[in-house]
Backbone as XML, in Angstrom:
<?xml version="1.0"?>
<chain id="A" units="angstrom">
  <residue number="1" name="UNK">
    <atom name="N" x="-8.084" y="-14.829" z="-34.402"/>
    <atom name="CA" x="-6.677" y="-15.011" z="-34.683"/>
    <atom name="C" x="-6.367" y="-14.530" z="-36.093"/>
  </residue>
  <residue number="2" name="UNK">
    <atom name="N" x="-5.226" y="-13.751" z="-35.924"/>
    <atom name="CA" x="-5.030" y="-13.092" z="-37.526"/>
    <atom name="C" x="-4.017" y="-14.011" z="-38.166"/>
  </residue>
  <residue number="3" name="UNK">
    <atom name="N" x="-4.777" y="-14.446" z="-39.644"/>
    <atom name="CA" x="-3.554" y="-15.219" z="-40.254"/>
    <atom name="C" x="-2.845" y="-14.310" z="-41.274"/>
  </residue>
  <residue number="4" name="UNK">
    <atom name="N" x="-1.753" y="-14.913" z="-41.662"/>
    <atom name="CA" x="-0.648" y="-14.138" z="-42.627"/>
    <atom name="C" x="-1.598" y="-13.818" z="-43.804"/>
  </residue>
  <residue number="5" name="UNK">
    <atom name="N" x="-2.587" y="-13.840" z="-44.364"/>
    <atom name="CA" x="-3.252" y="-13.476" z="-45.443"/>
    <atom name="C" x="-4.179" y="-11.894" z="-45.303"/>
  </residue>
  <residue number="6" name="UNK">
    <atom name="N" x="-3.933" y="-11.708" z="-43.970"/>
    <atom name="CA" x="-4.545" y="-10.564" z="-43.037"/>
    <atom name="C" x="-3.338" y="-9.364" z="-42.591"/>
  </residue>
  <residue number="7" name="UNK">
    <atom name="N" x="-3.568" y="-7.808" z="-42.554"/>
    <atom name="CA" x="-2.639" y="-7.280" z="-41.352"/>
    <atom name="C" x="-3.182" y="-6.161" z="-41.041"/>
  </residue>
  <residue number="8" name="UNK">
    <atom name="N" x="-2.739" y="-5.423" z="-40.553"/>
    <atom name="CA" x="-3.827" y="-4.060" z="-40.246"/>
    <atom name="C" x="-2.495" y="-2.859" z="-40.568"/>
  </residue>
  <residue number="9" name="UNK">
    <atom name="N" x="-3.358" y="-1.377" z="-41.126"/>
    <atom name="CA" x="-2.635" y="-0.441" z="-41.643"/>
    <atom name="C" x="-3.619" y="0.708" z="-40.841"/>
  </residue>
  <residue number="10" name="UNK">
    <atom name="N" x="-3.252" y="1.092" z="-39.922"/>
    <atom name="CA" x="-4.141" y="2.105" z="-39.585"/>
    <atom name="C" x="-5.181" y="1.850" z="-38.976"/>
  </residue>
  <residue number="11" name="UNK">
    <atom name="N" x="-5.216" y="0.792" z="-38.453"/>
    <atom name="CA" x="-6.746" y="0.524" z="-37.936"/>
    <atom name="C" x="-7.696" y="-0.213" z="-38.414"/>
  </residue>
  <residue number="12" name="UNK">
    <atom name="N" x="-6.818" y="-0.673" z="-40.047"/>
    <atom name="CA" x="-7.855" y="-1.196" z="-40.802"/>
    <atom name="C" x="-7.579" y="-2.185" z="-41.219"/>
  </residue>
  <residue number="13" name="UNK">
    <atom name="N" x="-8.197" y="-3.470" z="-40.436"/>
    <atom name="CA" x="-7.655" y="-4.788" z="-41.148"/>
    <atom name="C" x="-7.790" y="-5.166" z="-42.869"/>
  </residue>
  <residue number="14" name="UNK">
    <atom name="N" x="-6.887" y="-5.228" z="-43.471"/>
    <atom name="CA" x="-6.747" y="-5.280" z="-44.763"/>
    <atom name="C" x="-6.356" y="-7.164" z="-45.166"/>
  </residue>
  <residue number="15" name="UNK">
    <atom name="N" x="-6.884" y="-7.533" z="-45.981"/>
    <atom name="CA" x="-6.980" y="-8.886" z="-46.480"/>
    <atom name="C" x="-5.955" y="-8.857" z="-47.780"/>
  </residue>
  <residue number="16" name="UNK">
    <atom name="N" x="-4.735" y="-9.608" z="-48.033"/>
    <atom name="CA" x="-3.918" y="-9.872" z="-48.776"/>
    <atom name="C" x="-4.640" y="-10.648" z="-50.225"/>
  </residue>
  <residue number="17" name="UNK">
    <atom name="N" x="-5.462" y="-10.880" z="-50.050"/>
    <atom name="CA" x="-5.899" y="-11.617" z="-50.988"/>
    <atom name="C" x="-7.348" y="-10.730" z="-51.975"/>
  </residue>
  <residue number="18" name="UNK">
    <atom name="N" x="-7.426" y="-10.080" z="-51.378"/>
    <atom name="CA" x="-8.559" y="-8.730" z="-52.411"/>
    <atom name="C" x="-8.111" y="-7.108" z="-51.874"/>
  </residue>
  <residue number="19" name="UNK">
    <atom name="N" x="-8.520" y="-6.181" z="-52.869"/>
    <atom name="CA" x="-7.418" y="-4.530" z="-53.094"/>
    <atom name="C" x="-8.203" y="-3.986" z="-51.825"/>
  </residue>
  <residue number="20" name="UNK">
    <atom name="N" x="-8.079" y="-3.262" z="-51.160"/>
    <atom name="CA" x="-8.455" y="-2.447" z="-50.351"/>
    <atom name="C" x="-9.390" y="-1.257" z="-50.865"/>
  </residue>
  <residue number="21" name="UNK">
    <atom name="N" x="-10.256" y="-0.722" z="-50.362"/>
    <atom name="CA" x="-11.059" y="0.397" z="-50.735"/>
    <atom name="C" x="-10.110" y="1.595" z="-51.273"/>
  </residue>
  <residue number="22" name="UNK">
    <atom name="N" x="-10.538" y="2.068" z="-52.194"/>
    <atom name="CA" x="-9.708" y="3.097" z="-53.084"/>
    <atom name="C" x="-9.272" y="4.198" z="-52.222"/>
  </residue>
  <residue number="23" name="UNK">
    <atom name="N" x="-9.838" y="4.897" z="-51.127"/>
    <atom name="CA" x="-9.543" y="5.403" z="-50.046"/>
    <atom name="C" x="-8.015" y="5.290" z="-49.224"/>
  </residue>
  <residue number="24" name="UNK">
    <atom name="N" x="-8.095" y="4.124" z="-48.804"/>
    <atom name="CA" x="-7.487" y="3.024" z="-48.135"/>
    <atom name="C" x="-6.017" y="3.314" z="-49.066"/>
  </residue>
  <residue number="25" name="UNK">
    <atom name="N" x="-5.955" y="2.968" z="-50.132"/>
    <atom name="CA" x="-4.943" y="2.463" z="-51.111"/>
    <atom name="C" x="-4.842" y="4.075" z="-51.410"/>
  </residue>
  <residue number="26" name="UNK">
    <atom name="N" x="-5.377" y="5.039" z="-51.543"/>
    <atom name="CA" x="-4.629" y="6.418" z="-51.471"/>
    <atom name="C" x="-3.892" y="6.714" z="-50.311"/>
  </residue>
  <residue number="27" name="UNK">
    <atom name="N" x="-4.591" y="6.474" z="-49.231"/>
    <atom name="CA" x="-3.770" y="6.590" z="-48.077"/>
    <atom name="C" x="-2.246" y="6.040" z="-47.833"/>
  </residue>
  <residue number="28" name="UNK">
    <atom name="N" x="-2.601" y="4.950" z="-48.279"/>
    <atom name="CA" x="-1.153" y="3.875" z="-47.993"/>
    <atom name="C" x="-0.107" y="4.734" z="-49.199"/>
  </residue>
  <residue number="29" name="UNK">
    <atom name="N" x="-0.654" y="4.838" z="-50.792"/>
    <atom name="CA" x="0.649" y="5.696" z="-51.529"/>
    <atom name="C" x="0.915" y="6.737" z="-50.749"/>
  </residue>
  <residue number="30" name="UNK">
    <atom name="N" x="-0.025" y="7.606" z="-50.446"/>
    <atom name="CA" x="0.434" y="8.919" z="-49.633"/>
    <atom name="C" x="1.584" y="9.138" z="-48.702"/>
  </residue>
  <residue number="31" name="UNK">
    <atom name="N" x="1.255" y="7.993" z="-48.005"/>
    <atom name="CA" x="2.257" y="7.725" z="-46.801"/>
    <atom name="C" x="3.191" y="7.374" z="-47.392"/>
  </residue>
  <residue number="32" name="UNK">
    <atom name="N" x="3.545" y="6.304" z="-48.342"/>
    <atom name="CA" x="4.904" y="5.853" z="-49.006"/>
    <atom name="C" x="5.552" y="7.200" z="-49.518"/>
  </residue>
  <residue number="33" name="UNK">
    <atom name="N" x="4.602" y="7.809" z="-50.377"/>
    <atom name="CA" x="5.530" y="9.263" z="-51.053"/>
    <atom name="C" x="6.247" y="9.963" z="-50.133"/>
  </residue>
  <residue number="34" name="UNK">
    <atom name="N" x="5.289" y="11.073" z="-49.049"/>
    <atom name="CA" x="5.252" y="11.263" z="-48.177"/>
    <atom name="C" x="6.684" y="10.974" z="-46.876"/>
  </residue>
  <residue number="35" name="UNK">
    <atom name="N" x="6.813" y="9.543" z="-46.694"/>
    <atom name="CA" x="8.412" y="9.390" z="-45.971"/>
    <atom name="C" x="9.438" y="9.334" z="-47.369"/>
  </residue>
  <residue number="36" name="UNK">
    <atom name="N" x="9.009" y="8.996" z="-47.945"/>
    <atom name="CA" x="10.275" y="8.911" z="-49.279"/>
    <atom name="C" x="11.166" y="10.387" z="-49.131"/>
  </residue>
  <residue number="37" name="UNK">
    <atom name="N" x="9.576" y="11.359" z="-49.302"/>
    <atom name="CA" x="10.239" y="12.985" z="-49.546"/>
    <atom name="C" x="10.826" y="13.017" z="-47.869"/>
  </residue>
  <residue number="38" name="UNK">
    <atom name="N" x="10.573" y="13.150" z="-47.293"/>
    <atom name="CA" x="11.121" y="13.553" z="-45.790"/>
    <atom name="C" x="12.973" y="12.508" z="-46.092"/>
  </residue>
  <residue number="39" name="UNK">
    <atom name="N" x="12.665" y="11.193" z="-46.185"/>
    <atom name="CA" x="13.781" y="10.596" z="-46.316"/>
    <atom name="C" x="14.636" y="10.981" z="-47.170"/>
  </residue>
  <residue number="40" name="UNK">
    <atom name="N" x="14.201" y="11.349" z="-48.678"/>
    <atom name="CA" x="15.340" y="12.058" z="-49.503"/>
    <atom name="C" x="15.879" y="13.501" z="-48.913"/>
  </residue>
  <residue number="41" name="UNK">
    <atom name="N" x="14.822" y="13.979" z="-48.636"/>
    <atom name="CA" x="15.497" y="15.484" z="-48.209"/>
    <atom name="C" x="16.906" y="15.328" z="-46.911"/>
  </residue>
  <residue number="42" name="UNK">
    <atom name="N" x="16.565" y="14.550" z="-46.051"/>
    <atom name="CA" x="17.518" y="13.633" z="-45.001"/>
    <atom name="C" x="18.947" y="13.195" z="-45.618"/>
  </residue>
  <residue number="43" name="UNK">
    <atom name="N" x="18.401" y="12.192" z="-46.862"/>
    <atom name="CA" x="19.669" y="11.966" z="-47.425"/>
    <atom name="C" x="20.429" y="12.984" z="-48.381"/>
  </residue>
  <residue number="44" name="UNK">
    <atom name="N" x="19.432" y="13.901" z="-48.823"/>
    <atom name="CA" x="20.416" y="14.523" z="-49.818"/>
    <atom name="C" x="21.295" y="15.839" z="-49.124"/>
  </residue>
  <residue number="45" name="UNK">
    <atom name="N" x="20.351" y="15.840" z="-47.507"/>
    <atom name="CA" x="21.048" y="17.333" z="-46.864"/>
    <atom name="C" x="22.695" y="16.576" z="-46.080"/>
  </residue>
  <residue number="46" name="UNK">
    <atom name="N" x="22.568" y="15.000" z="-46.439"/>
    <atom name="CA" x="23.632" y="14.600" z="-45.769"/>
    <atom name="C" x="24.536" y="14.357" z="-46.800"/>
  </residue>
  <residue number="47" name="UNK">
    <atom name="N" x="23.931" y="14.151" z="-48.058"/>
    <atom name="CA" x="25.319" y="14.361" z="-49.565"/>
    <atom name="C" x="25.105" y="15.932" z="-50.167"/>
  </residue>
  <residue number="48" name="UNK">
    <atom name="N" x="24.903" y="17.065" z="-49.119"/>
    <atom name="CA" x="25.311" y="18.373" z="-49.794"/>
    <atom name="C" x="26.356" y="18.981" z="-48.888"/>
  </residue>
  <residue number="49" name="UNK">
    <atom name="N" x="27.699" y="18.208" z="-48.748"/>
    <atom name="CA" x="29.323" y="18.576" z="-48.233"/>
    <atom name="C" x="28.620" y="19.722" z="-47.365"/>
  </residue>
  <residue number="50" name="UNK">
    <atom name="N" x="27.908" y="19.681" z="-46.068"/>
    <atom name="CA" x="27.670" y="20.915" z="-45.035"/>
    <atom name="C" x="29.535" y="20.969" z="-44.782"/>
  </residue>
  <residue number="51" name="UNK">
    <atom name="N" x="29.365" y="22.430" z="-44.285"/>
    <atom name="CA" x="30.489" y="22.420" z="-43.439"/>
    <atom name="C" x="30.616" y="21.995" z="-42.210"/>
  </residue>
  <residue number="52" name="UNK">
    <atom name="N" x="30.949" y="20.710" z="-41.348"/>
    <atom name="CA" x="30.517" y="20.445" z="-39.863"/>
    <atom name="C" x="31.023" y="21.658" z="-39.278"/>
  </residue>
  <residue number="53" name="UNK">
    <atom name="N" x="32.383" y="22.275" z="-39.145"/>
    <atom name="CA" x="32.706" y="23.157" z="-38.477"/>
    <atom name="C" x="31.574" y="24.326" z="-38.207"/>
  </residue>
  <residue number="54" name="UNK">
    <atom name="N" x="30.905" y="25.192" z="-39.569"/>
    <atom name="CA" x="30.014" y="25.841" z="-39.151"/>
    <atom name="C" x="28.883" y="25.224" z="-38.767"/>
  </residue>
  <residue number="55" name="UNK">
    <atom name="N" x="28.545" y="24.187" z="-39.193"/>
    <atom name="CA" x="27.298" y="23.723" z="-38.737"/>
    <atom name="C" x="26.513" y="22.734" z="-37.518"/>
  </residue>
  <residue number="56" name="UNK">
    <atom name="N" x="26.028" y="23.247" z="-36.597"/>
    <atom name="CA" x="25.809" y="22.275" z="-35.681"/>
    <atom name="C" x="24.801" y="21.284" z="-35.717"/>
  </residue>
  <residue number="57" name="UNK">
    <atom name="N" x="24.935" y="19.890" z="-35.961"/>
    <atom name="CA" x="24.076" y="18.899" z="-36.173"/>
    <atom name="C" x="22.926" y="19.230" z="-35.461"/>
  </residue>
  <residue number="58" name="UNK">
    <atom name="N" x="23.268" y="19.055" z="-34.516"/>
    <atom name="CA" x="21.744" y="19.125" z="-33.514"/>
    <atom name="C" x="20.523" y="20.095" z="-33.766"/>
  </residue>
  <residue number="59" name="UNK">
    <atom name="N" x="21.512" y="21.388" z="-34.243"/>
    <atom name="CA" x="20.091" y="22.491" z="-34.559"/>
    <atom name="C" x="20.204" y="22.564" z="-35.773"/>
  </residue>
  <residue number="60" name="UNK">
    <atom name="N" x="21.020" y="21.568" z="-36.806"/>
    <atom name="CA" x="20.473" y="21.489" z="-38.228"/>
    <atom name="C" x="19.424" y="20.522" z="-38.281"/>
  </residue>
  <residue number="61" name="UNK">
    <atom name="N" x="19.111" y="19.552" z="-37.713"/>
    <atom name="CA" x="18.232" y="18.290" z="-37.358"/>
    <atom name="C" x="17.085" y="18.983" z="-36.966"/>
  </residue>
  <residue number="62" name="UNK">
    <atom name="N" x="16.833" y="19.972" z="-35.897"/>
    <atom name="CA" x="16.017" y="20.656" z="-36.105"/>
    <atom name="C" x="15.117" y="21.536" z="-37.019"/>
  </residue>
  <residue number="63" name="UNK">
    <atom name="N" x="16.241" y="22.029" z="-37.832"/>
    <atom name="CA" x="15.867" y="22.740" z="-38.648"/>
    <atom name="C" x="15.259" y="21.857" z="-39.854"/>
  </residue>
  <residue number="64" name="UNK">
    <atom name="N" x="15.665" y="20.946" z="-40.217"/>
    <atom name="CA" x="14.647" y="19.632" z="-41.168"/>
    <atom name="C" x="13.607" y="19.822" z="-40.560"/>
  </residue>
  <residue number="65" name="UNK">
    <atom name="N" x="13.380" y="19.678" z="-39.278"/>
    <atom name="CA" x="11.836" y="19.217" z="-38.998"/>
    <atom name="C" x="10.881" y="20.560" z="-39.074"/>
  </residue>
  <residue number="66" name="UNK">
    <atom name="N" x="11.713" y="21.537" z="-39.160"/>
    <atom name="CA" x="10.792" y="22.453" z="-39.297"/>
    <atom name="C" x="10.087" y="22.635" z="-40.959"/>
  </residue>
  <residue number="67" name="UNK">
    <atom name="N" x="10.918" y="21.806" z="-41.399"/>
    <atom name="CA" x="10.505" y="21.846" z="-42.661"/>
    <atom name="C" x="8.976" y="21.265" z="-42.847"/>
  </residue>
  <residue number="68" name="UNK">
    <atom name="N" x="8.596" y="20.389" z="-41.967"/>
    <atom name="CA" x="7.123" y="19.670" z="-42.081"/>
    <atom name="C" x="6.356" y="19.948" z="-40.854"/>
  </residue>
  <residue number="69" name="UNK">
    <atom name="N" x="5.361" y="19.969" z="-41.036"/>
    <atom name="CA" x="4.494" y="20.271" z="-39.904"/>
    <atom name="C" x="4.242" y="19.270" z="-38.657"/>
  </residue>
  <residue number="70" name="UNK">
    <atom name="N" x="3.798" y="19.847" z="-37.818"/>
    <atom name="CA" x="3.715" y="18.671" z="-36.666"/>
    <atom name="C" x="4.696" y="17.493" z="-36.560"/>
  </residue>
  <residue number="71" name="UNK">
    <atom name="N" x="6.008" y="18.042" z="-36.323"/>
    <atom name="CA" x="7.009" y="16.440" z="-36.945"/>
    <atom name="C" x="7.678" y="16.574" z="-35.306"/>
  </residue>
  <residue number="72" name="UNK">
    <atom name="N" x="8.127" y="15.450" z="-35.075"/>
    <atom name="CA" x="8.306" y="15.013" z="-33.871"/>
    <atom name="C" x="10.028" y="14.257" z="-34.737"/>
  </residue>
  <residue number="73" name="UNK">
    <atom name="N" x="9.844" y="13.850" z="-35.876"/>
    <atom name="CA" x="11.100" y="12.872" z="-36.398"/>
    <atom name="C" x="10.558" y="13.266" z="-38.327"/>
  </residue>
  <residue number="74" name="UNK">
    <atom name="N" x="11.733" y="12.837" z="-38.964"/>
    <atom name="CA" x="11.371" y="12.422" z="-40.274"/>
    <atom name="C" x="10.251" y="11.129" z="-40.513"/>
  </residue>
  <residue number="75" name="UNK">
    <atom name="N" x="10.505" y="10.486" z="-39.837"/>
    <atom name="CA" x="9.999" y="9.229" z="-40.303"/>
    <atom name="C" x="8.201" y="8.932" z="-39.476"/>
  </residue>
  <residue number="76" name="UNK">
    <atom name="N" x="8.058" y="10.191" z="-39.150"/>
    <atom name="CA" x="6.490" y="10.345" z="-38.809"/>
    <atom name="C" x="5.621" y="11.232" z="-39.590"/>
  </residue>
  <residue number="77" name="UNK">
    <atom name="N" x="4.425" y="10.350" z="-40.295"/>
    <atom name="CA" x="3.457" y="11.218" z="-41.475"/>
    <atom name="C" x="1.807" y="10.614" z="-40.733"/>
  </residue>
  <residue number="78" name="UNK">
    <atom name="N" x="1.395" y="11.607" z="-41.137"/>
    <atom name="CA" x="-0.014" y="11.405" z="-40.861"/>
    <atom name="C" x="-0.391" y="11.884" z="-42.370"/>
  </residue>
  <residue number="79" name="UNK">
    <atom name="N" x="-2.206" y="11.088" z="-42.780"/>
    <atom name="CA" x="-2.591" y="12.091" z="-43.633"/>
    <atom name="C" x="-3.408" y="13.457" z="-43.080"/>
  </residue>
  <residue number="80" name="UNK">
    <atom name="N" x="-3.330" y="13.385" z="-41.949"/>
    <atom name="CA" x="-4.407" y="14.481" z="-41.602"/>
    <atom name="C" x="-3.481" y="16.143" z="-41.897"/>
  </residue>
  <residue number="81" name="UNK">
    <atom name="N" x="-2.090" y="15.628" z="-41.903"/>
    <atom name="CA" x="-1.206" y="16.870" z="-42.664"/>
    <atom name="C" x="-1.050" y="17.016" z="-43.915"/>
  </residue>
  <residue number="82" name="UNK">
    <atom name="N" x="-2.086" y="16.198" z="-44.898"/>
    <atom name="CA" x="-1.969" y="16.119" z="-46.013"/>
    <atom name="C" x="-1.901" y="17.445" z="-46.732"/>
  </residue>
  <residue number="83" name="UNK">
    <atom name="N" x="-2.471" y="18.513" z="-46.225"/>
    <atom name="CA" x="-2.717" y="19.704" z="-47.248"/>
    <atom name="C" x="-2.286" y="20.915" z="-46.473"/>
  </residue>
  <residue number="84" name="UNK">
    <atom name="N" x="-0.902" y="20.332" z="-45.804"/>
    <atom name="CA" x="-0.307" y="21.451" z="-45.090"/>
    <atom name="C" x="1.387" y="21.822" z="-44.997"/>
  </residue>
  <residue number="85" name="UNK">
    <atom name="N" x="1.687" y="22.362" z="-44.838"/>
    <atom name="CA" x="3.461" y="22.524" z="-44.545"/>
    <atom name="C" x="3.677" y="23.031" z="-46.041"/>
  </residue>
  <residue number="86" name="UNK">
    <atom name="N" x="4.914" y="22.400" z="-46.706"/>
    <atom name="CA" x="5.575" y="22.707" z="-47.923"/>
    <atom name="C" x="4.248" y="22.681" z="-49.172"/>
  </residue>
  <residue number="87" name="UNK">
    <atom name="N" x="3.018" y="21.879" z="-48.876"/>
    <atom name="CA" x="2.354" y="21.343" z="-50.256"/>
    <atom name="C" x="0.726" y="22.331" z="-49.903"/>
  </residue>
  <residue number="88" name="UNK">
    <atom name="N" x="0.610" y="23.341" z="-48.239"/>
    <atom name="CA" x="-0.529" y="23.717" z="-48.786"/>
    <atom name="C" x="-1.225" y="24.088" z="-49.301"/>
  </residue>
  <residue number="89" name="UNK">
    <atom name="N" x="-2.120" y="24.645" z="-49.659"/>
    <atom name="CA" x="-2.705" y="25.424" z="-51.233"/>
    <atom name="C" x="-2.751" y="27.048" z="-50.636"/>
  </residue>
  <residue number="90" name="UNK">
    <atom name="N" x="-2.462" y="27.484" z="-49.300"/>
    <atom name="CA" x="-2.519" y="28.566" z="-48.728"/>
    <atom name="C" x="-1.335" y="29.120" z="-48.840"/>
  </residue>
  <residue number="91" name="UNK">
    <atom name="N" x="-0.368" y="30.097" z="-49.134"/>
    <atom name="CA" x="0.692" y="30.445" z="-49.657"/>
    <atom name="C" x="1.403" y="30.952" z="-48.915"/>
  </residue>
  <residue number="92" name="UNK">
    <atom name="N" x="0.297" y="31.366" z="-47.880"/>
    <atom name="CA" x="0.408" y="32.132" z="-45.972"/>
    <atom name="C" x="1.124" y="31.338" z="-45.106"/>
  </residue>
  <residue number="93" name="UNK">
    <atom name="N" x="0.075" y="30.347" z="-45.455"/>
    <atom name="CA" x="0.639" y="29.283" z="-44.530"/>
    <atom name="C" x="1.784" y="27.835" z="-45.130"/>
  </residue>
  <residue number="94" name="UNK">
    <atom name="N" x="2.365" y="28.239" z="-45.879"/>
    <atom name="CA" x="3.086" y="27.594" z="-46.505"/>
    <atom name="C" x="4.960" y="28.393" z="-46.365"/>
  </residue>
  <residue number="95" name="UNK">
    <atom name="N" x="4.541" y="29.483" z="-46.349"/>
    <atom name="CA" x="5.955" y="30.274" z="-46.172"/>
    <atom name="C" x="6.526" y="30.069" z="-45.269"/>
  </residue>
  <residue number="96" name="UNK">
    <atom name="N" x="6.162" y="29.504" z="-43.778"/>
    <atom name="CA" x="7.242" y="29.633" z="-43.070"/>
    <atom name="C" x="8.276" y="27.897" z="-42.973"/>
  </residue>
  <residue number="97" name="UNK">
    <atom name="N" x="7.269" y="27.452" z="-43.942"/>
    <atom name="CA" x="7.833" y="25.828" z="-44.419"/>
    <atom name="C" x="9.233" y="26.249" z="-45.167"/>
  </residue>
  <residue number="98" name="UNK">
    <atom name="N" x="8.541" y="27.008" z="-46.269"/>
    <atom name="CA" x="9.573" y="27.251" z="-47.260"/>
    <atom name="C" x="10.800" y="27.953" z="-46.802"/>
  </residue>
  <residue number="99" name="UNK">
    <atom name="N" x="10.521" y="28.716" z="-46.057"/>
    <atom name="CA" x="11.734" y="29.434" z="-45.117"/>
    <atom name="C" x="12.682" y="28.623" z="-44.800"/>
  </residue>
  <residue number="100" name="UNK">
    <atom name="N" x="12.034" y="27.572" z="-43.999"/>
    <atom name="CA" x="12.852" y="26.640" z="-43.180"/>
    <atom name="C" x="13.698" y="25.988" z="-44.251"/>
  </residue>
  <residue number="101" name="UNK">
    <atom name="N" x="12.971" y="25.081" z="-45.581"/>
    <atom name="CA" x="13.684" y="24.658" z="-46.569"/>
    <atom name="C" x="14.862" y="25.199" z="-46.942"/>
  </residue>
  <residue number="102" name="UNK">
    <atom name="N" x="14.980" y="26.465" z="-46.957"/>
    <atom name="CA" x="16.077" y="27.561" z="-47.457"/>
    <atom name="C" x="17.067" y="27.210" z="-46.444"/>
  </residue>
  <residue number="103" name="UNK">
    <atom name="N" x="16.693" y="27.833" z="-45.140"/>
    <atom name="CA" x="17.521" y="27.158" z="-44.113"/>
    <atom name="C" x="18.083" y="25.992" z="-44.189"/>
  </residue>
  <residue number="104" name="UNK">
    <atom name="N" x="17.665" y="25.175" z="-44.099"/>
    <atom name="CA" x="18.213" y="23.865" z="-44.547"/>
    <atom name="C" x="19.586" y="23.653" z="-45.662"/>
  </residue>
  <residue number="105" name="UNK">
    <atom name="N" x="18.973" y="24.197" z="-46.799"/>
    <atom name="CA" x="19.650" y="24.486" z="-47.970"/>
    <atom name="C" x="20.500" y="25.623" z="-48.158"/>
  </residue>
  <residue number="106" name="UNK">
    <atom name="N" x="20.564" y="26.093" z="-47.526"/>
    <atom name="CA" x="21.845" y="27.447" z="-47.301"/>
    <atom name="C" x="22.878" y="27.056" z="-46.904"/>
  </residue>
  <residue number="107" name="UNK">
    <atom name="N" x="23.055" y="26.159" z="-46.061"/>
    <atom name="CA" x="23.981" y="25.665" z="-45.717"/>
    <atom name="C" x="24.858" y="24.659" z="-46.362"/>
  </residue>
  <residue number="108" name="UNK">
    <atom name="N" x="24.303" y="24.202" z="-47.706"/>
    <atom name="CA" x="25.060" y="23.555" z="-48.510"/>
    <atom name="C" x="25.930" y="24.083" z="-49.227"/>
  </residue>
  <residue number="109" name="UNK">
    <atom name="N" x="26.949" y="23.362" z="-49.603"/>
    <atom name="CA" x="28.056" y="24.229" z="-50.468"/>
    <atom name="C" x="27.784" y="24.364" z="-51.578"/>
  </residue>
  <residue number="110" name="UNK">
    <atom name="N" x="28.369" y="25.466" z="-52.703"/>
    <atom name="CA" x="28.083" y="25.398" z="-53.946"/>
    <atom name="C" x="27.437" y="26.576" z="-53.796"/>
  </residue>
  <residue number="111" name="UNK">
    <atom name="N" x="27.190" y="27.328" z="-55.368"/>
    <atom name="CA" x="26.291" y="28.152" z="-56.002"/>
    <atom name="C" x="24.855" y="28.774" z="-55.096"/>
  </residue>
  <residue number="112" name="UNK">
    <atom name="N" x="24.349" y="28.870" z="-54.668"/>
    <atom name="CA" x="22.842" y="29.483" z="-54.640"/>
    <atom name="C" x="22.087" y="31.111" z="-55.142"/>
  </residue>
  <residue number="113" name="UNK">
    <atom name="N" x="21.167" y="30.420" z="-55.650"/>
    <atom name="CA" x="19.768" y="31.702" z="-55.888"/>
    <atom name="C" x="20.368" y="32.799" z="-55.087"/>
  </residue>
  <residue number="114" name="UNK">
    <atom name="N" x="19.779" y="33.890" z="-55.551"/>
    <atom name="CA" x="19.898" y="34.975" z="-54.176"/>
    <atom name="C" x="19.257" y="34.943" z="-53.499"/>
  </residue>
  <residue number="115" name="UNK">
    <atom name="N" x="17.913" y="34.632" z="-53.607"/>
    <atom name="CA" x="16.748" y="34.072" z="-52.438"/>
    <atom name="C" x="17.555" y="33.775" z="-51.152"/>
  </residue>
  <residue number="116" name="UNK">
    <atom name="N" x="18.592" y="32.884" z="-51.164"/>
    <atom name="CA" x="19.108" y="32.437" z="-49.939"/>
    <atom name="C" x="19.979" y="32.816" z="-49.151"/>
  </residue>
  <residue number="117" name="UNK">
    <atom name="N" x="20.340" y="34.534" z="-49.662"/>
    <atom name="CA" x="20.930" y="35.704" z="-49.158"/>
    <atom name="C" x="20.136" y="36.242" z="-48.329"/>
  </residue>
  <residue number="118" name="UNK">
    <atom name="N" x="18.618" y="35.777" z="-47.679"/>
    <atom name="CA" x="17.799" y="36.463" z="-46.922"/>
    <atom name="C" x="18.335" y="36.414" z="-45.302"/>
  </residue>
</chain>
């Protein structure tokens, strides 16, 4: 029987009362950062005045998720995508993240780079 001093994160019953393996406790920040960024990008593409008229929700919602790899929703992270999409160290495989970002961000009003004339 699990008491409130107990809960599990992944598989891994963790004890409230001593730190978790340093492992463990990277994992858990990861994941916090990790939805934060997916969640800000969410909120800030919803305070950058889109135009609704040109823009259609449904395949702009899409187009967020293309921003991260393997995403089914914003609010789903694994670490096993830790070193992939917008943050991988491969520059190859990182571009068609960044693409999407643009996408995303083109559609906001205001000023832009010329980059986003592509």
């Amino acid at each position: 029987m699990r008491t409130w001093a107990q809960f599990i994160w992944r598989d891994k019953e963790l004890a409230l009362d001593k730190l978790p393996r340093i492992s463990v406790f990277q994992e858990i920040v990861w994941e916090l950062y990790e939805l934060n960024f997916h969640l800000e990008l969410v909120s800030l593409d919803q305070c950058a005045n889109r135009d609704p008229v040109k823009v259609d929700l449904e395949i702009h919602v899409q187009e967020i998720l293309r921003c991260f790899p393997n995403m089914s929703g914003v609010s789903v992270v694994t670490i096993l995508y830790a070193n992939t999409g917008l943050i991988t160290n491969d520059w190859r495989e990182r571009l068609p993240f960044i693409l999407a970002f643009v996408g995303v961000m083109s559609c906001w009003k205001g000023l832009k780079p010329k980059v986003f004339d592509y």
